[in-house]
C-alpha positions, 0 to 999 in steps of 0.5 A: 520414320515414325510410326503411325499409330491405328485407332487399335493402338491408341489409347482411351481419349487419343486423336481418331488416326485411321490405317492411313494416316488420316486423323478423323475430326468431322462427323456428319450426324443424320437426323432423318432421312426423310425429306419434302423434295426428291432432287433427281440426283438424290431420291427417286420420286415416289420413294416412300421406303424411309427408315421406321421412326422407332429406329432413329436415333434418340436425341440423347442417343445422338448426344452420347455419340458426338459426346464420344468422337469429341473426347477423341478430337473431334470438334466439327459436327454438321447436321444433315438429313434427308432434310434435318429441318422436318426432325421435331425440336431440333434446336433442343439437339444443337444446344445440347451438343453446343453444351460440350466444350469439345464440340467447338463447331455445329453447322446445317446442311439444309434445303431451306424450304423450312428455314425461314421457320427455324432460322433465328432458333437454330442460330440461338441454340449454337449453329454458326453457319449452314450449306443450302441446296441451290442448284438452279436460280430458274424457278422452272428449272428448280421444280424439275430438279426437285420435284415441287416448287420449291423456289420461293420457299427457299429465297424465304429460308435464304433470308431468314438465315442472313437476318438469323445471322449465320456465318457464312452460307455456303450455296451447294450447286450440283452441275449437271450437263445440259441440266443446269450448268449455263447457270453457273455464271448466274448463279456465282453472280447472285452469291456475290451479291448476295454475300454467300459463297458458291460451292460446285459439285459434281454429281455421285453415283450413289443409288440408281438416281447418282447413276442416272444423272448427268455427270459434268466434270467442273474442271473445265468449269473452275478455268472458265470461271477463274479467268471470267471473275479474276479468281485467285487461290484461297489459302484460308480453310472455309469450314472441314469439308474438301472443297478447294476455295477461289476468290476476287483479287479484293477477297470479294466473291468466293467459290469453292469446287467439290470434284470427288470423281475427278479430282477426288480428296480421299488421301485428306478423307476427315470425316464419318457419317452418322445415319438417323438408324445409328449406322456409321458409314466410313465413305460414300463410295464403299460399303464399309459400315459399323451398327452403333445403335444395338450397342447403344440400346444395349446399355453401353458403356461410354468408355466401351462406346469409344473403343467401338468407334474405335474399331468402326474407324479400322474400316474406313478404307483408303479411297472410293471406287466411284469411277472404277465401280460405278453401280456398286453403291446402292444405297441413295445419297439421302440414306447415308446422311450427305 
């Protein structure tokens, strides 16, 4: 059998192979934690403990390490927050990461409250296609998930994005029993119309605010929508993330479901998360991290900066323990990056 070879046993400029096999080519890279909305499920209304701006990450920062994980294979980065589109100038990072030919894909994960401000710039600078948060087409429904009303603002960004010309957005849907799940033939009804694809997530329970919410399990959910639209299995990968793809009999109307704590994708776990302060986290559902921005601060070599990344990777561990240890993640959604 042939050995499979740790990120301490490969060379400078090797792929990113963690202990288990899987080969690392998706970073998710916070630009700030901060954002307008407090959906009930990612922070708590109130919260005002955000990281100091002195301790976020420079865009040139930023830039060296996504520069690294590219020259080690990793080509699909996606902007998150908090809510990435309140972060100043940030069409300036994209075309800078758009600028190394490793990186052959930059996406947005976005509220779109800001987007109609931002779209056409975005799409300029080098992001191709971008996940909006709509987890209720009822105007009342949404003001109660988020906190304000926020429903025309994001219908603006929505169209601001088709008109920018970002392909495909992805509508991110987390179901929430007796919140909104008899939403969810509408909502698949207006992607199909819309030409987005939905995505469904179940809930995680992340910081007192995942804990709290109310976790549906979408299996149920994908049988009843598979037999009401006809859906068949999608074989194309939509994009690097874990969700499994159902489409129409003529390829029309997509969605795709996100199942981490009932069906979770660990064993094809691809990714790491890049924090605004520099701290990268190896999953959401462990407390495995590595400090990069002492190391950065400090004056770090590009090739000591690799084998940091390096030994950061050692830690990602084999599975979450969402549903064997509910409360241990403390920390909220927002602070780790999405």
């Amino acid at each position: 059998m042939k050995k499979i070879l740790s990120t301490a046993e490969q060379g400078q400029g090797a792929q990113l192979i963690d202990r288990f096999g899987r080969q690392l080519n998706y970073l998710r890279v916070s630009v700030t934690d901060k954002c307008d909305l407090r959906c009930s499920y990612c922070m708590p209304k109130g919260f005002n403990g955000f990281e100091e701006p002195e301790n976020w990450l420079s865009f040139a920062e930023i830039e060296r390490v996504v520069a690294a994980f590219g020259r080690m294979g990793v080509g699909r980065v996606r902007l998150t927050g908090g809510e990435p589109l309140l972060r100043r100038n940030l069409p300036q990072l994209v075309q800078s990461l758009a600028s190394h030919r490793e990186i052959r894909d930059i996406s947005l994960s976005t509220n779109a409250t800001q987007l109609h401000k931002h779209a056409d710039a975005l799409y300029q600078a080098g992001v191709s296609r971008i996940n909006v948060s709509l987890d209720s087409l009822d105007k009342a429904c949404m003001e109660n998930i988020t906190g304000r009303d926020s429903f025309a603002s994001i219908m603006a960004g929505l169209q601001a994005g088709k008109r920018a010309g970002f392909r495909p957005i992805k509508l991110n849907m987390v179901v929430m029993g007796g919140v909104n799940e008899h939403e969810v033939k509408r909502m698949a009804e207006f992607c199909f119309n819309e030409g987005f694809i939905l995505r469904l997530i179940e809930a995680m329970p992340m910081g007192s605010t995942g804990q709290n919410s109310q976790y549906r399990d979408i299996g149920p959910i994908r049988d009843e929508l598979v037999k009401h639209f006809d859906l068949v299995p999608v074989a194309e990968e939509l994009g690097g993330g874990p969700a499994r793809y159902w489409s129409g009999r003529d390829g029309q109307g997509t969605i795709g479901f996100i199942s981490p704590i009932s069906q979770h994708f660990c064993a094809t776990c691809n990714r790491v998360r890049l924090a605004v302060d520099g701290t990268l986290y190896m999953c959401l559902g462990q407390d495995e991290k590595f400090e990069l921005r002492p190391l950065l601060r400090a004056g770090i070599s590009d090739q000591d900066l690799e084998h940091a990344i390096r030994q950061a990777i050692e830690l990602k561990p084999e599975r979450h323990e969402f549903t064997t240890q509910k409360h241990k993640i403390i920390r909220f959604m927002s602070q780790t990056g999405g």
